[in-house]
C-alpha positions as CSV (number, residue, x, y, z in Angstrom):
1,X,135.7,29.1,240.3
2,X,135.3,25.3,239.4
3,X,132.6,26.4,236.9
4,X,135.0,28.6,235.4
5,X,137.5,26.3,235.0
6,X,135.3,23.9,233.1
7,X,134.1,26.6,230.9
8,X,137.8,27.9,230.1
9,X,138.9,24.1,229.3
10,X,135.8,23.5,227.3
11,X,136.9,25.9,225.2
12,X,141.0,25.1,225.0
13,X,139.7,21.6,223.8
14,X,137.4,23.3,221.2
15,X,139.9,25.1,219.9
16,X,142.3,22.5,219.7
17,X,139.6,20.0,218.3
18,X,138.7,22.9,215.6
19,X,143.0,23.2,214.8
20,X,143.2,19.2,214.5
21,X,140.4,19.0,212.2
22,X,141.9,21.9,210.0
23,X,145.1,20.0,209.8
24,X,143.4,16.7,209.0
25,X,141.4,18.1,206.2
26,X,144.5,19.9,204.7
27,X,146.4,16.6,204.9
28,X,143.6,14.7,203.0
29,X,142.9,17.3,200.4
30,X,146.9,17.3,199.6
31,X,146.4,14.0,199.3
32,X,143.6,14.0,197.0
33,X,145.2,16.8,195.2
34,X,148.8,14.5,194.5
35,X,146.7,11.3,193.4
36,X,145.7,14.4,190.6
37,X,149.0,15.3,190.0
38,X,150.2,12.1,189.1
39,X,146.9,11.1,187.2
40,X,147.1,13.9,184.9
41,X,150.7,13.2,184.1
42,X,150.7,9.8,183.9
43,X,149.1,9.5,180.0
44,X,151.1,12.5,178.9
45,X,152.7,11.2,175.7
46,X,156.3,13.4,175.8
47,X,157.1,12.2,179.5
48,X,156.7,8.6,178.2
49,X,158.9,9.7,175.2
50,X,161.5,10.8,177.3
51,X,161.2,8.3,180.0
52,X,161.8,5.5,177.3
53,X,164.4,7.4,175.7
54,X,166.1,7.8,179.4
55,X,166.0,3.6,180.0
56,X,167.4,3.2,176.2
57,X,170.1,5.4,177.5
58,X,170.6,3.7,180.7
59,X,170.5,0.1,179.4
60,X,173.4,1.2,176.6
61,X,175.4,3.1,179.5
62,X,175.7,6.0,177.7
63,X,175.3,9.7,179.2
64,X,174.6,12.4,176.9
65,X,177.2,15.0,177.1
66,X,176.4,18.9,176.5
67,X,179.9,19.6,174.4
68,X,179.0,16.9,172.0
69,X,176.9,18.4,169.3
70,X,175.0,14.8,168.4
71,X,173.7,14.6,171.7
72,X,171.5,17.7,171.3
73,X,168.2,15.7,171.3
74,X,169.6,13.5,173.6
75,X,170.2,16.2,176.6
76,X,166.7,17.7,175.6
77,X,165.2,14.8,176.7
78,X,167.0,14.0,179.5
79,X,166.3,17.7,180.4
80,X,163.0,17.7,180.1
81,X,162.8,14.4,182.4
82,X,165.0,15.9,185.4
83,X,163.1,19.0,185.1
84,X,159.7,16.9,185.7
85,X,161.2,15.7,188.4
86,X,162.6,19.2,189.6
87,X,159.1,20.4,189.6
88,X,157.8,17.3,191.8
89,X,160.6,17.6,194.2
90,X,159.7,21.3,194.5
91,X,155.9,20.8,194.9
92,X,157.1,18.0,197.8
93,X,159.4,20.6,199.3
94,X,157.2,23.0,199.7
95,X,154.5,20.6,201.0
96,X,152.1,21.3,198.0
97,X,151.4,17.5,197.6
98,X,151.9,14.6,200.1
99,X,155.8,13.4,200.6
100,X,154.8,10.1,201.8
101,X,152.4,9.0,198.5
102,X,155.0,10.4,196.2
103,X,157.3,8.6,197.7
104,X,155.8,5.4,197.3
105,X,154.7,6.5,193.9
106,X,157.9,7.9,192.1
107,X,161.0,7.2,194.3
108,X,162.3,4.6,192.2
109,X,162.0,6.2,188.8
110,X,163.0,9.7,190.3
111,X,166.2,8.4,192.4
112,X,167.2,5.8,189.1
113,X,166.8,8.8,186.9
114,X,168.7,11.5,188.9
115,X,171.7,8.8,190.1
116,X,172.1,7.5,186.9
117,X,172.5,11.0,185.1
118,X,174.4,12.8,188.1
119,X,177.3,13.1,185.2
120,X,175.4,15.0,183.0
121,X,173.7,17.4,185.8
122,X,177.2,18.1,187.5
123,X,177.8,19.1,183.5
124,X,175.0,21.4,183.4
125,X,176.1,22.7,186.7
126,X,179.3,23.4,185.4
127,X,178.6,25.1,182.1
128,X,176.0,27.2,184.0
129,X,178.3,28.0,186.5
130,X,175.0,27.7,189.0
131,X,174.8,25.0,191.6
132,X,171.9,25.4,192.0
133,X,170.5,23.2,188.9
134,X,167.8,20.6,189.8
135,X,168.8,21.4,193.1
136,X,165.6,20.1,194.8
137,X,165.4,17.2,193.3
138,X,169.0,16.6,194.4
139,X,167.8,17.6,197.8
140,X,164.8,15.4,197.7
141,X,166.9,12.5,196.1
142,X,169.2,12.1,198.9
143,X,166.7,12.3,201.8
144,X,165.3,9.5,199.8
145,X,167.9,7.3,199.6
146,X,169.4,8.5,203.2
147,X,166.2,6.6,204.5
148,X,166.9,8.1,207.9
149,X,166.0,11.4,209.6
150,X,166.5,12.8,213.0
151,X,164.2,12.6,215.1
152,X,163.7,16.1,215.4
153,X,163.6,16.8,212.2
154,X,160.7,14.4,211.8
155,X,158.9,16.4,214.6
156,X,159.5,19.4,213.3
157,X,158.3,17.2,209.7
158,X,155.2,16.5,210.9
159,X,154.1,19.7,212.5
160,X,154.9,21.6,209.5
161,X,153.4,19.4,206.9
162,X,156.4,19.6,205.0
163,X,159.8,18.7,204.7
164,X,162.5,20.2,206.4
165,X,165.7,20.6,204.2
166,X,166.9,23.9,204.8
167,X,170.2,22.4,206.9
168,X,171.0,20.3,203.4
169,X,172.1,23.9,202.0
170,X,175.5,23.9,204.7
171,X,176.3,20.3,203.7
172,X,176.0,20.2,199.9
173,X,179.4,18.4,199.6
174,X,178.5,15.5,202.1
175,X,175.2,15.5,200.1
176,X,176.9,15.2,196.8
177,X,179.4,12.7,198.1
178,X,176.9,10.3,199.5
179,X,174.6,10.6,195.6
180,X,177.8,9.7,194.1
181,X,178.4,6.5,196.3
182,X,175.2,5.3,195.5
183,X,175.2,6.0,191.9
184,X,178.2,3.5,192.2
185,X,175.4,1.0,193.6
186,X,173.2,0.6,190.8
């Protein structure tokens, strides 16, 4: 009966050593495979164009506005730029790249960017009569800035790889109250 116990441990610990090494080596290949993300896009001459023309923007405090017919190239831009960010935030969401490295990598430009045209999405929102516009990146935005996450939500984080928003869905208007407080911060 001892031996038997042994053997059936043995083999609980194998299992488990062979489910941590699994989950280790998926961790470091999304790693490896975000450092890519963000490599390939970092010399991509129309992001640059539209980050630049975003900070011109920004430093003359002007939001484009979609029922101003001048402003055309203007919301393009600023399109294209949230929409880059929309697809980050996704692949974060659904845990296709590493939330901590992009994080450190592109939470200032991607936070800046969304705060300081929340005007202009809430526009688009309107018009398209969908709330559901850049709404990752909204999500992804405030868990950001929020800085602080229950503790079980950080379990349930850790186990899944991932991160858990699915509860933001029930509190969109606390959400969208606390991204307009800070957009009065910067």
């Amino acid at each position: 009966m001892d031996e038997g116990l042994s053997i059936i441990a043995a083999a609980i610990m194998a299992i488990a050593g062979i489910f941590y090494t699994s989950r280790q080596q998926r961790k470091l290949l999304r790693k490896q495979h975000t450092f890519q993300v963000i490599d390939r896009l970092n010399g991509w001459a129309e992001l640059e164009d539209c980050v630049n023309h975003a900070v011109a923007l920004i430093k003359k405090g002007r939001i484009p506005s979609l029922a101003v017919k001048a402003h055309a190239r203007d919301c393009a831009k600023i399109e294209f730029l949230l929409n880059y960010y929309e697809v980050l935030a996704s692949a974060v969401i659904c845990g296709d790249v590493d939330e901590e490295l992009m994080r450190r990598m592109e939470r200032g430009r991607l936070t800046r960017t969304y705060l300081k045209f929340l005007p202009y999405v809430e526009e688009v929102r309107t018009d398209d009569n969908n709330i559901r516009v850049w709404e990752n990146l909204e999500f992804i935005t405030y868990r950001w800035e929020r800085g602080q996450h229950d503790h079980f939500d950080a379990l349930v984080d850790r186990m899944m790889m991932r991160p858990t928003i699915q509860h933001l869905e029930f509190q969109r208007e606390e959400v969208k109250a606390y991204l307009w407080e800070q957009r009065g911060k910067l």
